[in-house]
C-alpha positions in Angstrom: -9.1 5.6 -50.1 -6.0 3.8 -49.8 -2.8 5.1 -47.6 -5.1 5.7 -44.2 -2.9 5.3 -41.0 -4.8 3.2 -38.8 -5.8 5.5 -35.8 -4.3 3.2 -33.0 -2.0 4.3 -30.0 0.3 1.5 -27.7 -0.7 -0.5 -25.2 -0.4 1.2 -21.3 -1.4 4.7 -22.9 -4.8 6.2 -23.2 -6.7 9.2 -24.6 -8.9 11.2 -22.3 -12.3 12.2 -23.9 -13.7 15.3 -22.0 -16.0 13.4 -19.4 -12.8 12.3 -18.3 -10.3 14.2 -18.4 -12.8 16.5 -16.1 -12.4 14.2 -13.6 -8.8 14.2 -13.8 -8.8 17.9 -13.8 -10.6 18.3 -10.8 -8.8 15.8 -8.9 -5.9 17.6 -9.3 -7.2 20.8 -8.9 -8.5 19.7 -5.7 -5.2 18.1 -4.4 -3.3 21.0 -5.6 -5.3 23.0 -3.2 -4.8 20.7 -0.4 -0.8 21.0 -0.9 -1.1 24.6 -1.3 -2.4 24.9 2.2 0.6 23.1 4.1 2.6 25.9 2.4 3.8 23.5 -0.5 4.8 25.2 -4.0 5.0 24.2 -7.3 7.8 23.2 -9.6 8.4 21.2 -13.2 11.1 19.1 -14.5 11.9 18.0 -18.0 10.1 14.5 -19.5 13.5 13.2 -21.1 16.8 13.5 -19.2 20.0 11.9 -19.7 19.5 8.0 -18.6 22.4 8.5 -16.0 20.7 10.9 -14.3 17.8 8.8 -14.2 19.5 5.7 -13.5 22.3 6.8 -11.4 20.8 4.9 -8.1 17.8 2.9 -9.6 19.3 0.1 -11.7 17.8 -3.9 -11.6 14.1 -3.6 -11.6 13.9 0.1 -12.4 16.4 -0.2 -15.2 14.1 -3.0 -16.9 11.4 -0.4 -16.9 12.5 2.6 -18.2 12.0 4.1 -21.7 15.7 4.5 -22.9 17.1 4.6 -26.2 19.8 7.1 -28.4 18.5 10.4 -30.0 19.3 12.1 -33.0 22.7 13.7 -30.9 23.7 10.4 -30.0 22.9 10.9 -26.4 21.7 8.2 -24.1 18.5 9.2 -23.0 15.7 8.4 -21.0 11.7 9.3 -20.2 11.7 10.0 -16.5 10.1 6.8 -14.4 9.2 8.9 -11.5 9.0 12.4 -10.2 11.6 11.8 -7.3 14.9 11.6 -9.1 14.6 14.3 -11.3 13.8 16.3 -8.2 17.2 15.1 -6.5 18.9 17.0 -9.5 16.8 20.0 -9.6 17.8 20.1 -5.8 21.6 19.8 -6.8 21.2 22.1 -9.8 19.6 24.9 -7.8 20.2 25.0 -4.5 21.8 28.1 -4.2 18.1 29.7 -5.0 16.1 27.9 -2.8 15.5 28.4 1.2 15.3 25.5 3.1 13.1 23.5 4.7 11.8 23.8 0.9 8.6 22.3 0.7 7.5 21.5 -3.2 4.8 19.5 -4.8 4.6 18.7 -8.5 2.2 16.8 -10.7 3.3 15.5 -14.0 2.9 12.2 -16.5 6.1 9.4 -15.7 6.1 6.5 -17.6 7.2 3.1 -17.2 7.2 -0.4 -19.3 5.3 -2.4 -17.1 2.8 -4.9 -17.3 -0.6 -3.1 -17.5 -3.0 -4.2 -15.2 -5.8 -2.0 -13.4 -5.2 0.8 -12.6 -1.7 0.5 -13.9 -0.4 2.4 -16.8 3.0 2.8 -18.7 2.3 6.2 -19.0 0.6 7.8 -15.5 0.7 10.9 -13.4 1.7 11.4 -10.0 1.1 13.8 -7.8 4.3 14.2 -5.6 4.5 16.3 -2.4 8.7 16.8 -0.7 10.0 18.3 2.1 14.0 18.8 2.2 16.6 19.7 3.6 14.7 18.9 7.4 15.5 15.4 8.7 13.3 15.4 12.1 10.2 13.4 13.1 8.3 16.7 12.5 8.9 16.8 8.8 8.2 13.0 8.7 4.9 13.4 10.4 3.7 16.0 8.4 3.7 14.3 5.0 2.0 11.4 6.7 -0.8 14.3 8.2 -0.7 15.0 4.2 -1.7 12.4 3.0 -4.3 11.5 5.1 -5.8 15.3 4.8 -5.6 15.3 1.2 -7.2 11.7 0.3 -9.7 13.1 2.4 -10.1 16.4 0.8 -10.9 14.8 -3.0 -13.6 12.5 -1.4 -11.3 8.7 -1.4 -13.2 7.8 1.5 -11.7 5.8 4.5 -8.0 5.1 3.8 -5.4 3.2 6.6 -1.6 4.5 6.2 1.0 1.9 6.5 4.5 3.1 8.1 7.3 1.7 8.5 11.2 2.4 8.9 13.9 0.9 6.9 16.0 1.8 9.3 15.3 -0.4 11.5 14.9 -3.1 9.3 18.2 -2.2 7.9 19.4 -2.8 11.8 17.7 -6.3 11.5 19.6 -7.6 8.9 22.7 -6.5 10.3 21.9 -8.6 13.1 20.6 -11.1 11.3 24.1 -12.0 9.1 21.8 -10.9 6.1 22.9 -7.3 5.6 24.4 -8.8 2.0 21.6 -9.6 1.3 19.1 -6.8 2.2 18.6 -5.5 -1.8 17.1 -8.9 -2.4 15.1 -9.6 0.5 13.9 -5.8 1.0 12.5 -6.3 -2.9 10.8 -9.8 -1.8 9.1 -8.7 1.2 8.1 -5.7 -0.6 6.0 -7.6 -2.8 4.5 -10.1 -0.4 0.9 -8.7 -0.5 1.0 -9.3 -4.4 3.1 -12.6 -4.1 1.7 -14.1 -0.5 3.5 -14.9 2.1 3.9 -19.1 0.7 5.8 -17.7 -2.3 7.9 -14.9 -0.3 9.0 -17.6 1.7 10.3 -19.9 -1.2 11.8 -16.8 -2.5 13.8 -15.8 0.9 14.7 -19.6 1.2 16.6 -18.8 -2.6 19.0 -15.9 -1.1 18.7 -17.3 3.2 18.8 -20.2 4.9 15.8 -21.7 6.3 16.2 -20.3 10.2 17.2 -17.4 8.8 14.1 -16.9 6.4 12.0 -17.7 9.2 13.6 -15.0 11.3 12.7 -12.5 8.3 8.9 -13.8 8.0 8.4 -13.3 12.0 9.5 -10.1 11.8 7.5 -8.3 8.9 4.5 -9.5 10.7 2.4 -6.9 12.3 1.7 -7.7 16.3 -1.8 -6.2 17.8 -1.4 -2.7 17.7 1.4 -0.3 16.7 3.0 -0.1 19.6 3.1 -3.9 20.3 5.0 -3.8 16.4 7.2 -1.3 17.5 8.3 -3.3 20.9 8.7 -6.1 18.3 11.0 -4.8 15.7 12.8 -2.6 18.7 13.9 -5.8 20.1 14.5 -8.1 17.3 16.8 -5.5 16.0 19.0 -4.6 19.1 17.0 -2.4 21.4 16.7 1.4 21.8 18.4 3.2 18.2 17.7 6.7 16.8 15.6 4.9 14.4 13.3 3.6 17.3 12.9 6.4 19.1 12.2 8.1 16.0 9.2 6.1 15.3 8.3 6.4 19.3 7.8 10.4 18.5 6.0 10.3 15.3 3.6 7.6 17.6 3.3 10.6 19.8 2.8 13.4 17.1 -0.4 10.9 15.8 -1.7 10.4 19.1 -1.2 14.1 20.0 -3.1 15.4 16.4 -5.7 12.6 17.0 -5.6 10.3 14.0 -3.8 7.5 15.1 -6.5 5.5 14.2 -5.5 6.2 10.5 -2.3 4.2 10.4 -0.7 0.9 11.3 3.1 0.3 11.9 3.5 -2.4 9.1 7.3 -3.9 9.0 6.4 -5.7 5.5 6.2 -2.1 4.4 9.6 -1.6 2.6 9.0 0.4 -0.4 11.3 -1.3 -3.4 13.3 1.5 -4.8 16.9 1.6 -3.2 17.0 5.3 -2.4 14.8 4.9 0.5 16.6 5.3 3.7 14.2 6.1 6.8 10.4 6.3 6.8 8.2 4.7 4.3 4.7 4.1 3.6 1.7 2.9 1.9 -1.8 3.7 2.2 -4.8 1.7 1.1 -8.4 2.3 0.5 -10.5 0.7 3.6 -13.1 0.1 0.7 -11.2 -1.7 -2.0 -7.7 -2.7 -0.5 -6.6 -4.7 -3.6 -6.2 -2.0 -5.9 -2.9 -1.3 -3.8 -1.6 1.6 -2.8 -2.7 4.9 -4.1 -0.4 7.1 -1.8 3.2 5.9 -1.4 6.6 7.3 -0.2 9.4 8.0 2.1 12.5 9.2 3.4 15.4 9.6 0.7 18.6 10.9 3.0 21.0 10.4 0.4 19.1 10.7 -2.6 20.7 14.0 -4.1 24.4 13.3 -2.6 24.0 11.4 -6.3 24.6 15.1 -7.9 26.5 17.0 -5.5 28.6 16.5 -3.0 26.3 18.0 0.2 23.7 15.6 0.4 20.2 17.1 0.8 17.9 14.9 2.9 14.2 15.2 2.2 11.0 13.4 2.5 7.6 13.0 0.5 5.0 11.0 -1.0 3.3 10.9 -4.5 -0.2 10.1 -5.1 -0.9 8.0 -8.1 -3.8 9.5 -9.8 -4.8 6.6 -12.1 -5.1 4.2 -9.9 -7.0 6.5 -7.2 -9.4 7.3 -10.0 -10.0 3.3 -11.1 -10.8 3.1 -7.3 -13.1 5.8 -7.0 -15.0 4.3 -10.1 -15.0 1.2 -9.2 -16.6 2.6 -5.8 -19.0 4.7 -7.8 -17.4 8.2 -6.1 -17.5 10.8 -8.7 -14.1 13.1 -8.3 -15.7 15.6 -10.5 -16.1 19.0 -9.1 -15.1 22.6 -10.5 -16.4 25.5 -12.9 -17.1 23.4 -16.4 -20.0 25.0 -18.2 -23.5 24.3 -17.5 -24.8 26.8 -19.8 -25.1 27.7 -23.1 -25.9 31.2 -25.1 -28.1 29.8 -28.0 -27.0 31.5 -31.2 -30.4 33.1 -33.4 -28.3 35.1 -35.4 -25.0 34.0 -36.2 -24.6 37.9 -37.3 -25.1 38.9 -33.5 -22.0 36.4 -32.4 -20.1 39.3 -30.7 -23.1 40.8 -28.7 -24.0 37.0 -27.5 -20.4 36.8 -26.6 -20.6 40.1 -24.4 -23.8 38.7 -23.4 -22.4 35.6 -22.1 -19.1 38.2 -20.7 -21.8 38.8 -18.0 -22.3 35.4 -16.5 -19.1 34.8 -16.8 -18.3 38.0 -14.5 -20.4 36.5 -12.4 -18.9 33.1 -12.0 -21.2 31.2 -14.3 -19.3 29.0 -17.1 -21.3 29.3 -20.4 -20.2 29.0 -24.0 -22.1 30.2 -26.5 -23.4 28.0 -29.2 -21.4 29.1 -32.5 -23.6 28.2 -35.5 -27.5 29.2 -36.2 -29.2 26.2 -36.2 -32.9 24.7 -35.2 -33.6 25.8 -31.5 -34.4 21.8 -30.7 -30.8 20.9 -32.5 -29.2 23.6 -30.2 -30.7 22.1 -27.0 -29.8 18.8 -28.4 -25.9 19.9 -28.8 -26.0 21.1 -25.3 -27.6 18.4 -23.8 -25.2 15.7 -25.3 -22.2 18.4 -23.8 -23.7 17.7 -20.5 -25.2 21.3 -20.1 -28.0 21.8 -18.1 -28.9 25.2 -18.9 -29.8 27.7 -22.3 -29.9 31.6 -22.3 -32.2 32.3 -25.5 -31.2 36.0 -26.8 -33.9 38.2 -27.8 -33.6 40.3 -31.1 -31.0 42.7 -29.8 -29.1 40.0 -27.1 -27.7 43.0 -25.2 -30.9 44.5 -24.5 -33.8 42.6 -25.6 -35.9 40.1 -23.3 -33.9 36.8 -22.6 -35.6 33.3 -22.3 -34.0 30.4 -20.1 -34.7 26.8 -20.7 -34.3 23.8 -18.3 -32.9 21.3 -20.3 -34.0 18.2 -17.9 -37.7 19.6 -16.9 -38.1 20.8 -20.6 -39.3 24.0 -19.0 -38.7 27.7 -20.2 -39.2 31.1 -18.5 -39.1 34.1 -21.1 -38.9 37.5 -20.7 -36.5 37.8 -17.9 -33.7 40.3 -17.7 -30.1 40.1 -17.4 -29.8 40.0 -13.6 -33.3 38.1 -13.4 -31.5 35.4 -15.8 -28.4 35.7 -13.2 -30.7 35.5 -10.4 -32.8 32.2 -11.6 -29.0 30.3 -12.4 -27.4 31.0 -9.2 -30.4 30.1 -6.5 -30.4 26.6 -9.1 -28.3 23.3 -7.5 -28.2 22.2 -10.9 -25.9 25.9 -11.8 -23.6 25.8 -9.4 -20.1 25.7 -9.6 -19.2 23.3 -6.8 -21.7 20.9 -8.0 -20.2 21.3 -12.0 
């Protein structure tokens, strides 16, 4: 046959066969559930917006990686790169409806033309979580307590948070006779833990001079603890500011909730996106570091002043669930959890479909995921099908499924009990590890 289309897709994109999109699923079913409980609520944003809304504040870097072109309107258009700047308009756009603090999280595919590497995707989904329109320590600290909570809650394992301020930093600079130059050097020292700090160093040489650079390199580098760092960067950036004292509180908040231990005041922590104004931070997998960050973010003051003209000041974080899920497999931690059917209905009679359909309406009232098996084949081809869908489980209907005998089969021990009833059947799945829900 001539004229087939080779079945091919591009490069940075994937498909998602069931196995894993299950794991996907339940990852975010299980962060959504965190957010939820910090109050958090859900909203959506258009995939394409115009590339001036997108690109308003990004530019260099970001402007290199978006997908961007003209469509059929003649309107310059682009796919959105993150979840962030879209919010910033939705904040502008409907403000008037919303109470603030407003607290939102939203989980959705961005895309971006990088280079592909592990756990790095041109098309991806993050999981962001926001809080504006509060510009305290409290609202800082609480994103931070977020994070940590929530890579907890979906089973990451020990993660270290890495804070810093670029406010400070910013103060540094200024100090420094480098404020000109702080675009450049913030993106430099942002990279250093992909780069090392021999090439930062040529790099910073390229936009400082030598005494100058050195003066940078001394002070992105973490002292013994965090409040020995933030004596450090207090001082080599003028003494007491807001921005210090700022940090001094949410030091206090960690200490005061008890999970200190969980983060490190890091000053090469700069976050390379220009709309970053306060806090930012990064957080790492104790177990497999080099993967990078899987939970990232910060403060955005004057993010949405972009598309209004009352800036709204908020604060979050995004998770990026393709590279917490290459992590977690390269750790060998399943993220699967959830409801996904462990049992089938076998069909005998394919002229009994709807009574083995309100047959299976019963477990399902019950909070047991079946399907029933659609086509009346060989009782060994049936468990077959079900075994390769990664059931564990088979109801065999009597004569009359509704009211006849029912037989169960164990699919791994090959076993099969017959003549139970409904509620006997019931009974049998929901005392069985291998039924329930939370294990699915």
């Amino acid at each position: 046959m001539t004229g087939i289309i080779e079945p091919r897709i591009l490069k940075g994109f994937r498909d998602f066969p069931p196995e894993a999109e299950i794991t996907r699923r339940s990852l975010v079913e299980r962060i959504e559930a965190s957010f939820r409980l910090y109050g958090f609520v859900p909203i959506d944003t258009p995939a394409l917006e115009y590339a001036e809304i997108l690109l308003g504040k990004g530019g260099g870097e970001t402007e290199k990686q978006v997908y961007r072109f003209t469509d059929q309107g003649g309107r310059d258009v682009a796919l959105r790169f993150d979840l962030t700047v879209p919010f910033a308009r939705f904040l502008a756009a409907h403000r008037n409806e919303l109470s603030f603090p407003f607290k939102r999280y939203h989980i959705a595919k961005v895309w971006r033309g990088e280079n592909t590497q592990r756990g790095r995707y041109r098309e991806f989904t993050q999981c962001d979580f926001d809080i504006v329109g509060s510009g305290g320590a409290a609202s800082d600290f609480e994103i931070l307590l977020m994070m940590k909570t929530t890579l907890a809650a979906i089973g990451a394992g020990d993660c270290t948070i890495h804070v810093n301020h670029r406010g400070i930093f910013n103060r540094f600079l200024s100090r420094l006779g480098a404020a000109g130059q702080a675009t450049d050097i913030l993106r430099i020292v942002d990279k250093i833990a992909k780069t090392g700090r021999e090439e930062a160093a040529l790099q910073l040489a390229g936009v400082l001079d030598e005494k100058k650079a050195g003066a940078v390199l001394d002070y992105i580098e973490p002292r013994a603890n965090f409040e020995e760092t933030l004596a450090h960067i207090t001082e080599a950036s003028g003494g007491d500011t807001p921005e210090s004292r700022h940090m001094e509180r949410i030091w206090r908040y960690m200490n005061d909730a008890g999970i200190a231990s969980s983060f490190i005041l890091d000053p090469s922590i700069t976050r390379g996106l220009d709309y970053y104004t306060g806090i930012v931070y990064e957080s790492f997998l104790a177990a497999l570091p080099s993967i990078g960050s899987v939970c990232s973010g910060g403060r955005y003051d004057n993010l949405a002043g972009l598309y209004s003209k009352e800036a709204i000041g908020g604060v979050g974080a995004s998770i990026g669930l393709d590279r917490l899920i290459s992590a977690m497999e390269s750790l060998g931690v399943s993220g699967r959890s959830g409801s996904y059917a462990k049992l089938a209905i076998a069909c005998v009679d394919e002229e009994a479909g709807g009574a083995c359909q309100k047959l299976a309406g019963y477990f399902r009232e019950k909070g047991i995921a079946c399907e029933v098996m659609l086509e009346a084949k060989k009782l060994g081809q049936q468990f077959m099908l079900a075994e390769k869908k990664g059931l564990a489980w088979v109801i065999i209907p009597g004569e009359k499924p509704l009211s006849s005998p029912l037989s169960l089969r164990n699919l791994a021990s090959r076993e099969t009990k017959e003549n139970l009833s409904l509620d006997q059947a019931i009974l049998e799945l929901s005392g069985t590890s291998g039924f329930r829900t939370e294990d699915a």
